[in-house]
C-alpha positions in Angstrom: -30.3 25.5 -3.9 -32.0 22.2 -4.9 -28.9 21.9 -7.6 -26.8 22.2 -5.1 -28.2 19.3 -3.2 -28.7 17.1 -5.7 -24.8 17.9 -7.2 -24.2 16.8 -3.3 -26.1 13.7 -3.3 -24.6 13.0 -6.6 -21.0 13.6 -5.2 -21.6 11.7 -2.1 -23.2 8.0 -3.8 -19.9 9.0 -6.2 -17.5 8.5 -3.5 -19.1 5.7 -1.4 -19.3 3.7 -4.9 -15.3 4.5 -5.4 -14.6 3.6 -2.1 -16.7 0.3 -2.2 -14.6 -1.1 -5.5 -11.6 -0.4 -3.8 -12.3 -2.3 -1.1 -13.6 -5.1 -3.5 -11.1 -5.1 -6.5 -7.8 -3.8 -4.6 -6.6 -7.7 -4.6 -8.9 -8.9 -7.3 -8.9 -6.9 -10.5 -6.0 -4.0 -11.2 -8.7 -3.1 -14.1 -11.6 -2.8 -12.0 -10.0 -0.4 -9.3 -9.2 1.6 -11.9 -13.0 2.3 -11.5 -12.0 3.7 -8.5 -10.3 6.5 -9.7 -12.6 7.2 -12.6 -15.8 7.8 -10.2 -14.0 10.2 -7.4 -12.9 12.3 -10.3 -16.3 14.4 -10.1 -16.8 14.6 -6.1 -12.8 15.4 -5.7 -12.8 18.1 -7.9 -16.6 19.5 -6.8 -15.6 19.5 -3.4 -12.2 20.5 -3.7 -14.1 23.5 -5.4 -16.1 24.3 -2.0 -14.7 25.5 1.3 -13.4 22.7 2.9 -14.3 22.9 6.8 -10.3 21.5 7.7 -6.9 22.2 5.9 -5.5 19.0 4.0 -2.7 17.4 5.8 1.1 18.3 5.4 1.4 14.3 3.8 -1.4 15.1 1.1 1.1 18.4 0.5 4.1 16.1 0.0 2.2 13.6 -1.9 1.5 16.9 -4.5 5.2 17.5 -4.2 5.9 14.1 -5.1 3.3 14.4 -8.5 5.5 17.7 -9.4 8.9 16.1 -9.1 7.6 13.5 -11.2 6.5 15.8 -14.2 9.9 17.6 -13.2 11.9 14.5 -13.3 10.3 13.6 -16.8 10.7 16.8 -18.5 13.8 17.7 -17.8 14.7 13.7 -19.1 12.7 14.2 -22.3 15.9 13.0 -24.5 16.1 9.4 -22.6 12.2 8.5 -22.3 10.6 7.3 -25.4 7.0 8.1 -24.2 6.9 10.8 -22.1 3.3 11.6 -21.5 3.0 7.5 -19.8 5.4 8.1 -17.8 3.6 11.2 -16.0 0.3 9.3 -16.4 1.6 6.6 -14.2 2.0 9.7 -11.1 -2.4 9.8 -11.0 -1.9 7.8 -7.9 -0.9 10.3 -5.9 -3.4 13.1 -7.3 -6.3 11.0 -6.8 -5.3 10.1 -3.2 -5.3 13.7 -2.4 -9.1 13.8 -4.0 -9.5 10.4 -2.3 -8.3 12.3 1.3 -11.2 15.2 0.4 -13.7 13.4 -0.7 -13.5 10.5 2.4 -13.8 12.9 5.0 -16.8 14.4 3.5 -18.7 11.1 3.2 -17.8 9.6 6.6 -18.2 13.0 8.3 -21.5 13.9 7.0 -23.2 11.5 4.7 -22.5 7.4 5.4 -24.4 4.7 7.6 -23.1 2.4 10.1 -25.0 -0.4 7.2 -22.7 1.0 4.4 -19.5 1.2 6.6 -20.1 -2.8 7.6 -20.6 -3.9 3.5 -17.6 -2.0 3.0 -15.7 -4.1 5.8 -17.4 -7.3 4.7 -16.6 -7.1 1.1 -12.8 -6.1 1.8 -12.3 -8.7 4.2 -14.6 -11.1 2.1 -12.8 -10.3 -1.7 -9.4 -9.9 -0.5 -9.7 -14.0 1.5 -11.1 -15.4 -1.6 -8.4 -13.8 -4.1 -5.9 -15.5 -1.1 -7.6 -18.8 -0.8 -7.7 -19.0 -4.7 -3.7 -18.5 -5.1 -3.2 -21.1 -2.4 -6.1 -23.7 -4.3 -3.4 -22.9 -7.3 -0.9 -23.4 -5.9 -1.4 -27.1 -4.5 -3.5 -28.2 -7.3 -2.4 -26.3 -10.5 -5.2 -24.3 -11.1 -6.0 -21.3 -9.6 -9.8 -21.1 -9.2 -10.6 -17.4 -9.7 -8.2 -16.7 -12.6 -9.5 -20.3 -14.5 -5.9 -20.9 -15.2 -3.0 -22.3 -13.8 -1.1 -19.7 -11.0 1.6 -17.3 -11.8 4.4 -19.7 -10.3 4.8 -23.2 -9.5 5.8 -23.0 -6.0 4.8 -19.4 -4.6 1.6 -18.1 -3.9 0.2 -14.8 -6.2 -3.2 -14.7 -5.2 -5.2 -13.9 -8.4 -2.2 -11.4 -9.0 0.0 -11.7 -12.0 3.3 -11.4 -9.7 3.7 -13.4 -6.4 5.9 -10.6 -5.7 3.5 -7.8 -5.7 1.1 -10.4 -3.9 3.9 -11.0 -1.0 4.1 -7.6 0.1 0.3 -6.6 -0.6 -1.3 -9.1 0.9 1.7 -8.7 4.3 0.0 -4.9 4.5 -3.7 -6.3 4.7 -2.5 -8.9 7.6 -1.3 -6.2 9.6 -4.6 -4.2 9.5 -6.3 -8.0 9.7 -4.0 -8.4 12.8 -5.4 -4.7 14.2 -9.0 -5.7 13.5 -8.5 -8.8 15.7 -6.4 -6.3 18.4 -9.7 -4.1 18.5 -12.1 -6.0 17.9 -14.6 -5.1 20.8 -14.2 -1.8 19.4 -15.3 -3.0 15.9 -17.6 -5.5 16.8 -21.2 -3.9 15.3 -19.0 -3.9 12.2 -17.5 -7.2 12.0 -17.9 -10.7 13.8 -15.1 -12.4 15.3 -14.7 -15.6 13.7 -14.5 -13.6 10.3 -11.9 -11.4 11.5 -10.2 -14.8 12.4 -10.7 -16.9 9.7 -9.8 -14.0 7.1 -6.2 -13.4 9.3 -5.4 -17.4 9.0 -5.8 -17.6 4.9 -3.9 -14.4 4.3 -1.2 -15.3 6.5 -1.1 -17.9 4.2 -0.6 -16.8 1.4 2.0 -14.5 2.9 3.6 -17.1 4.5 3.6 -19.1 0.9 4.2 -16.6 -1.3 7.5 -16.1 0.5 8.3 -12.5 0.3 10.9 -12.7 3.0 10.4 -8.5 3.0 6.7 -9.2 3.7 7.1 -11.2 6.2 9.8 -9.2 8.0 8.0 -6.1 7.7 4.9 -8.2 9.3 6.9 -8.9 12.3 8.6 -5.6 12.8 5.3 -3.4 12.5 3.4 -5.9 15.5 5.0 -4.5 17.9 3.6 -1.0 17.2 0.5 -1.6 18.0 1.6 -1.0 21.2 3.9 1.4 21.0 1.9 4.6 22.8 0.2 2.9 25.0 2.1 -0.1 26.9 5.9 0.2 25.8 6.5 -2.8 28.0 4.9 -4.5 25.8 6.1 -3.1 22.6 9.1 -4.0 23.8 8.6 -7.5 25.0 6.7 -8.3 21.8 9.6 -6.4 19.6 12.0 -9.4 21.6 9.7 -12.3 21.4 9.0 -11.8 17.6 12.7 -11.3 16.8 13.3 -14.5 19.1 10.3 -16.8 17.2 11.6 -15.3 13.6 15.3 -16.7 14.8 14.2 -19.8 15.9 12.3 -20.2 12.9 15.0 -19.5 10.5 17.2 -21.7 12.1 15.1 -24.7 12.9 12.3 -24.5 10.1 13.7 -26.2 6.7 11.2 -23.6 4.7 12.1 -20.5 6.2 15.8 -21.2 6.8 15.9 -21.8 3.0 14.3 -18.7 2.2 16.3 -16.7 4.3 20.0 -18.1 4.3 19.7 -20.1 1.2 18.9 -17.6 -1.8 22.0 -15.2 -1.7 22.2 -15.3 -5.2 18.7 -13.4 -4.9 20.4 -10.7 -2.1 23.6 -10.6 -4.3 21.2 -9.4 -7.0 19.6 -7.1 -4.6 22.5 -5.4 -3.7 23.7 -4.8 -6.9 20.3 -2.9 -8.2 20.9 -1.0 -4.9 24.1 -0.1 -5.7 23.3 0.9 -9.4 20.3 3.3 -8.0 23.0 5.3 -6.5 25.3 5.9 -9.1 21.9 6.7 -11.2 21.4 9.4 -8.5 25.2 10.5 -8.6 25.0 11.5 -12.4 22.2 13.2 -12.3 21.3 14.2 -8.6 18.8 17.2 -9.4 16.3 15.6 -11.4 17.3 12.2 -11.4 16.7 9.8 -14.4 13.2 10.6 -14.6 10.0 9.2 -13.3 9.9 5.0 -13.7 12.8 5.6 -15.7 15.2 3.9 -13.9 14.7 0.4 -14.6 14.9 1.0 -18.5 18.3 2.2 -17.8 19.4 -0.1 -15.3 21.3 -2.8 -17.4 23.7 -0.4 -19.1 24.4 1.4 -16.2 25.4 -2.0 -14.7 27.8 -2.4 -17.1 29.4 1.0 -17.1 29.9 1.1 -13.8 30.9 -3.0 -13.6 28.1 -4.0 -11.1 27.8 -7.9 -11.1 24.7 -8.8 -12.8 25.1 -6.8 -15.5 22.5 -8.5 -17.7 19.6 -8.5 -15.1 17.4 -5.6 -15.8 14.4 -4.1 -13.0 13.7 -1.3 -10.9 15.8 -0.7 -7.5 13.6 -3.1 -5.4 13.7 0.0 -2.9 11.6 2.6 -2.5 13.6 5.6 -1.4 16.3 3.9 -4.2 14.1 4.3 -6.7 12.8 7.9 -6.2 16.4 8.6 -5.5 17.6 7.4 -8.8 14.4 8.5 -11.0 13.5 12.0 -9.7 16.1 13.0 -8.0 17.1 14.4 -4.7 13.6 16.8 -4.4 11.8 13.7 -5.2 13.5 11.5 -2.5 13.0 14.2 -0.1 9.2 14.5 -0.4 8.9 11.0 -0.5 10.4 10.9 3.0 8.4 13.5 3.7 5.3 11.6 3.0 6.3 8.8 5.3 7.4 11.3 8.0 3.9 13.4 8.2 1.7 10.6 8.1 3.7 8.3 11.0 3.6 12.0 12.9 -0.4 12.6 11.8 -1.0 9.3 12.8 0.8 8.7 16.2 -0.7 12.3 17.3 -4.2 10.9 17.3 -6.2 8.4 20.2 -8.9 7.0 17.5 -8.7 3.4 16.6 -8.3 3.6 12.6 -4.7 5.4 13.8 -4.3 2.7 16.4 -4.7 0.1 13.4 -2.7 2.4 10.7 0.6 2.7 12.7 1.6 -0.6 12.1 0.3 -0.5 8.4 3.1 2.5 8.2 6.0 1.0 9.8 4.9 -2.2 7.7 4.7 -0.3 4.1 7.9 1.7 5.5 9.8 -1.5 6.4 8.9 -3.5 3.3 9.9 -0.6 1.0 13.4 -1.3 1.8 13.3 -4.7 -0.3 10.8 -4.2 -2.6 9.6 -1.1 -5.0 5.7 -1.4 -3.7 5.2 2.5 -4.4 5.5 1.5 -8.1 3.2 -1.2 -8.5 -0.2 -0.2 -9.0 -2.1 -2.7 -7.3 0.1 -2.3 -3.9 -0.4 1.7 -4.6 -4.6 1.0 -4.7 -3.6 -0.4 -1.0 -1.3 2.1 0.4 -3.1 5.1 -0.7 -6.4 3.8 0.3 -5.8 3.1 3.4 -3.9 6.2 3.1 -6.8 8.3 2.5 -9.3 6.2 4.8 -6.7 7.3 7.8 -7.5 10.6 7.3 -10.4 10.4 8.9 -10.4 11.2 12.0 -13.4 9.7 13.8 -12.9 6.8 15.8 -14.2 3.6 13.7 -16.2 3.1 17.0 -18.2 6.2 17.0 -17.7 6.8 12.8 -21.7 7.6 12.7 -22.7 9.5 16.1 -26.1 9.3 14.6 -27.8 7.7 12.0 -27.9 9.9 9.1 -31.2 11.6 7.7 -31.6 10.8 3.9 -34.9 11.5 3.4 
């Protein structure tokens, strides 16, 4: 019995100390979260080894789905992929989220303190606003702080990322939940003051708004609204017309933003055409598709067999459901829909306020996936299947702890 305990104890300080580099290295250090992983190994697995006192969600069963279509999609593509084993390797996201999901619930249901649940808000808030305010100090002055080097472009914002691209539509899924802390906030406020909530929500909209991920910042604007979308639809649907009214006016009348949108059609041109090669990937080879993150290595000659402009500009599909399309296949589009599908539907069924704050995060990562491949880059994956895995929680963040918990 006292192993027991102690392989308990052991499992829970495991988990809380995976959980609290996430929330410190998820926009700081792709090497450190990788920590992350590494110490929920041993709680997953041990309590995924006990009787677990709910059933794991249909989305944690299509995120499983997802992992086998990706071995599928690799071994039955063993001829065109010069390493195959990396290629599988890169899938671990989606196990560990699913020993992220198990391991979460037990800690917040049984084990952690209101204390631990505020260091864990005040270092993600705290981490992720310096990493910002560093790319912007880089940006105007040539050297970004944090990095002690110059940034990763000359005129976009990266944050102390390598790619302002991967920064863009990161950092525009932390401003939503920033914008649902400041929506709840007398729900949240033993956890977090006000003017932190605040001033973290005006840097990081600024280094969305600089890094100028016009994805980002559409998906920003689309996934407001649903913050209101149960529980006032007059609302949701006067904020739906005001946004799309403000982002108009802005396009129109700001020389910045009209640039970025109506200016770079080389960029949508380019866009398009990696669109339109995903699909022919999928029509040749429909069941298993190319094979996991083998798309992009395959994308220039496919360009020029099929005489898609652009022929000599190489990358993945800068869409999510492209790119699982075109690298595993039909199965392995479907369960990524799937993914999306269940967690909106696990989500909107709930009343607590981490599902009031995750909705929008949804629609956002849903939205944004349309320009952009974020379920491929591993520090936006660190985000989404976090938060992910956080969501499954199902106390209210208000009542998290109905009582302190006993240690001793």
């Amino acid at each position: 019995m006292g192993k027991v305990i102690k392989i308990d104890s052991l499992s829970y300080k495991l988990t809380f100390a995976s959980l609290f580099i996430l929330t410190l290295a998820t926009f700081t250090s792709l090497s450190l979260s990788a920590g992350s992983h590494i110490l929920i190994l041993i709680p997953g697995i041990y309590f995924l080894t006990k009787k677990l006192e709910y059933s794991l969600p249909k989305s944690s069963w299509a995120l499983l789905g997802i992992f086998i279509t990706v071995i599928i999609s690799v071994l039955f593509n063993l001829d065109i992929i010069e390493k195959p084993l990396r290629h599988i390797f890169k899938a671990k996201y989606f196990l560990f989220a699913i020993l992220w999901v198990i391991s979460f619930r037990k800690l917040f249901i049984d084990h952690i303190t209101k204390k631990q649940i505020k260091i864990l808000l005040w270092v993600f808030i705290i981490a992720t606003s310096l990493a910002s305010l560093s790319g912007l100090i880089g940006l105007f002055a040539g050297f970004n702080p944090l990095k002690m080097k110059p940034p990763c472009h000359p005129s976009r914002a990266c944050g102390v990322y390598g790619m302002y691209m991967t920064y863009g539509y990161g950092i525009s899924l932390f401003v939503i939940l920033n914008i649902g802390l400041l929506i709840y906030r007398d729900k949240i406020k033993e956890y977090l003051p006000l003017w932190l909530i605040v001033i973290s929500l005006v840097i990081n909209f600024m280094g969305l708004y600089f890094s100028y991920a016009r994805g980002g910042l559409l998906a920003l604007f689309v996934a407001i609204p649903f913050f209101y979308l149960k529980n006032n639809l007059k609302r949701f649907l006067l904020i739906l017309l005001t946004g799309g009214i403000l982002l108009g006016a802005s396009v129109l009348f700001i020389p910045k933003m009209n640039s970025m949108f109506l200016k770079r059609g080389g960029s949508n041109d380019q866009r398009i055409s990696f669109y339109q090669t995903a699909v022919k990937a999928f029509l040749e080879k429909p069941i298993y598709g190319y094979g996991y993150r083998n798309f992009e290595p395959n994308v220039t000659r496919l360009k020029k067999k099929y005489d898609i402009k652009f022929a000599n500009y190489g990358g993945h599909a800068h869409n999510n459901f492209l790119e699982h399309l075109a690298s595993t296949g039909f199965l392995g589009a479907l369960l990524f829909i799937l993914f999306h599908i269940f967690w909106f539907l696990e989500i909107y069924k709930r009343e607590d306020v981490m599902a009031a704050i995750t909705l929008p995060f949804i629609i956002n990562f849903s939205f944004s996936g349309l320009f952009q491949y974020t379920f491929g880059d591993g520090e936006n994956l660190f985000l989404i299947l976090g938060i992910y895995a956080l969501s499954m929680v199902k106390y209210p963040m208000v009542n998290l702890i109905p009582k302190e918990v006993n240690h001793g």
